[in-house]
N, C-alpha and C positions, 0 to 999 in steps of 0.2 A: 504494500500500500504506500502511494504517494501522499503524504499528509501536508497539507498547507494550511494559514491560518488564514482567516477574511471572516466577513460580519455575512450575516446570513438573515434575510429578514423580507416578511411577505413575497416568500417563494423567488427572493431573487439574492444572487451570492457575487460577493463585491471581495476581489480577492487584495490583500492587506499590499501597499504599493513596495514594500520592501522586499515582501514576498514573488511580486514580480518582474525586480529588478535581479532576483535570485536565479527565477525560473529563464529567464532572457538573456543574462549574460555569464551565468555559473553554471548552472546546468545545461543550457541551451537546448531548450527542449521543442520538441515540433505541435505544430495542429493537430489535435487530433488525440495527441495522447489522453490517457487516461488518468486524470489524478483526483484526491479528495480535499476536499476542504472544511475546517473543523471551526468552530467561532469561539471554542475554551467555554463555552455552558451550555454545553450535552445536546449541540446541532452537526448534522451531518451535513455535505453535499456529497454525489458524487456526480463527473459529468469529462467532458475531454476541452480539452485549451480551444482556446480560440486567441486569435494575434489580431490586431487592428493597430496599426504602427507598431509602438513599442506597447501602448494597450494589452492588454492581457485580460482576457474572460473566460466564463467558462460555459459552454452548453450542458444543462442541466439535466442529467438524467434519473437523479434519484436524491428527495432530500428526507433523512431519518432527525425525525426531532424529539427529545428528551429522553435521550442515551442515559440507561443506568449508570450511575457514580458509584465508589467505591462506599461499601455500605454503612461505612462510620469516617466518619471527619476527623481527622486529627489536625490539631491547631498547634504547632510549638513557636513557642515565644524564647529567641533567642538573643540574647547579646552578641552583636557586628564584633567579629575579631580586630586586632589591631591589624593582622594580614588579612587586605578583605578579599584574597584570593582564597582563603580557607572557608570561610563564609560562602562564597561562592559555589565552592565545592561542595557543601552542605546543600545549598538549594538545590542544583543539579541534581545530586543523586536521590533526597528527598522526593523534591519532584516525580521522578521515575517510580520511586514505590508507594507514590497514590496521595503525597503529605492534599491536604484542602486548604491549609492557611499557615502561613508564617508572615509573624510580629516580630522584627528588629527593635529588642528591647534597651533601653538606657541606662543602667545601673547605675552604682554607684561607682563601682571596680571598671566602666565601660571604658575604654580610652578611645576608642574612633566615635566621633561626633558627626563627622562628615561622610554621605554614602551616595552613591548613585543608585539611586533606587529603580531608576526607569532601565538601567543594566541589568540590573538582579531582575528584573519582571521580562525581560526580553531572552535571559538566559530560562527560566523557569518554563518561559514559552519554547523555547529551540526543546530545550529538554522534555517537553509536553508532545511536542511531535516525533520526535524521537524515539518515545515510548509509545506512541499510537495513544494519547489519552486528549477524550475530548472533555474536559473538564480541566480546565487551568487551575493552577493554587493562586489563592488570592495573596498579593504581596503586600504586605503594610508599612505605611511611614515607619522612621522612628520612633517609638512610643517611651514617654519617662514610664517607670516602674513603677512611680505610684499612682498614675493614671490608669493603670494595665489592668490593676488590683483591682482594682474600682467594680468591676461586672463579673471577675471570675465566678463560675459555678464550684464548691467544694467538694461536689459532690462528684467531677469528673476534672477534676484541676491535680495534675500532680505536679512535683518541682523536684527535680534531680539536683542536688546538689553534697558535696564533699566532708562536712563534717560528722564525722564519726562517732561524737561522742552525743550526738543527739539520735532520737528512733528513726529508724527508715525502714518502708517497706523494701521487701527484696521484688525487682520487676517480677519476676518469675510467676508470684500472686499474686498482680495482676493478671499474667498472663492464663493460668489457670480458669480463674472466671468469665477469660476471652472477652468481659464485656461486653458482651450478646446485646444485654437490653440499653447499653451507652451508647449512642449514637456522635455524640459530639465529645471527645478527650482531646486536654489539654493541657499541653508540657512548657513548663520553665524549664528553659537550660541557663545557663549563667554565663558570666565572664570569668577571659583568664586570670586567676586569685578568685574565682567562685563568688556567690554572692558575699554580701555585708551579714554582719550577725542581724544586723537590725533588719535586712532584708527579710533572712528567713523568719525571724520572727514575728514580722508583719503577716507573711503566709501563713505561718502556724495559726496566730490568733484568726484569722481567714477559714481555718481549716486545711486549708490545703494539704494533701499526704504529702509526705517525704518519700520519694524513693531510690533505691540505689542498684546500678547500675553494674555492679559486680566487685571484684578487689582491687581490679586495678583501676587507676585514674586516668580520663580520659580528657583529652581536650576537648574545648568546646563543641567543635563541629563535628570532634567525632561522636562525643554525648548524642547527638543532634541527631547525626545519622546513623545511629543505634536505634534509638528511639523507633524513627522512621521505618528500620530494620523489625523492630520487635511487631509492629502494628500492621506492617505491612503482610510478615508470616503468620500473626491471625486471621486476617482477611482471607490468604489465599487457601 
């Protein structure tokens, strides 16, 4: 499958202009072929190119609309590494195993303040087709942490983080319960030096579970993409 992305609306499919500056002078592809086009919230096209200058459209031969999504949402809320090439990394393969929404959170510990966000939502997209998934993850500004707080659910809100000398569930129980009947989970990850004490304890009084991630200690984005890992092999 050819997957391309474009806006798809009252039966007619408008293929994204980046994407046919792709199809026209990287791929170089002819009339006629056969490709897909996805709008990232569970619309299909499919149909064959059509050229009109450098214009790029497509003859419509079939559109599937409201493609099932992966059947629980995972949300993690993570702190932008100082290398926001790691971070990146995290969305990329996140994306792939189905994450629904990531939050660039602010800490206290945060040290990157400054992010290109419309990169990280273009890469989340490349990696969306990639994967063949027609349902994009939603990418969020930067958010302070104690604005974050502010709506979490207790009841499906966990926070990974490093001290030991406080209770954490071990993932493994969650994993058990598979959370059949949770539909929407959602993960703190922290920054490098982990969150503030006063962090966690704002979560705590929140309720939020603690939990942990195994012995050894993981960096941010790998926490991140653990996570994504764990939620992803209950689904499948």
């Amino acid at each position: 499958m050819k997957l391309f992305y474009g806006e798809i609306a009252d039966n007619k499919v408008f293929i994204d202009s980046e994407e046919q500056t792709h199809i026209v002078k990287v791929l170089r592809m002819r009339s006629g072929e056969e490709i897909f086009v996805t709008d990232g919230k569970g619309n299909l096209a499919k149909g064959n190119l059509a050229f009109e200058g450098k214009k790029v459209s497509l003859d419509i031969l079939e559109i599937k609309e409201n493609l099932p999504n992966f059947p629980t949402r995972l949300h993690i809320a993570i702190a932008p590494t100082k290398n926001i090439d790691r971070i990146e990394f995290f969305a990329e393969k996140a994306t792939e195993m189905g994450i629904s929404e990531i939050t660039l959170l602010q800490t206290e510990k945060t040290e990157r303040k400054n992010l290109n966000i419309e990169k990280l939502r273009k890469q989340c997209v490349s990696a969306s087709k990639q994967s063949l998934r027609f349902h994009f993850p939603v990418v969020n500004d930067l958010t302070k942490f104690s604005d974050f707080i502010k709506n979490v659910d207790p009841e499906t809100t966990f926070v990974a983080h490093c001290n030991e000398n406080l209770e954490r569930i071990d993932l493994k129980l969650i994993q058990q319960a598979k959370h059949d009947s949770e539909k929407n989970i959602t993960f703190f990850i922290g920054p490098e030096g982990d969150f503030s004490d006063k962090e966690i304890q704002l979560l705590a009084e929140k309720g939020v579970k603690a939990v942990s991630l195994g012995s050894q200690r993981l960096r941010t984005e790998t926490a991140g993409v653990f996570v994504a890992a764990w939620n992803y092999g209950l689904m499948s």
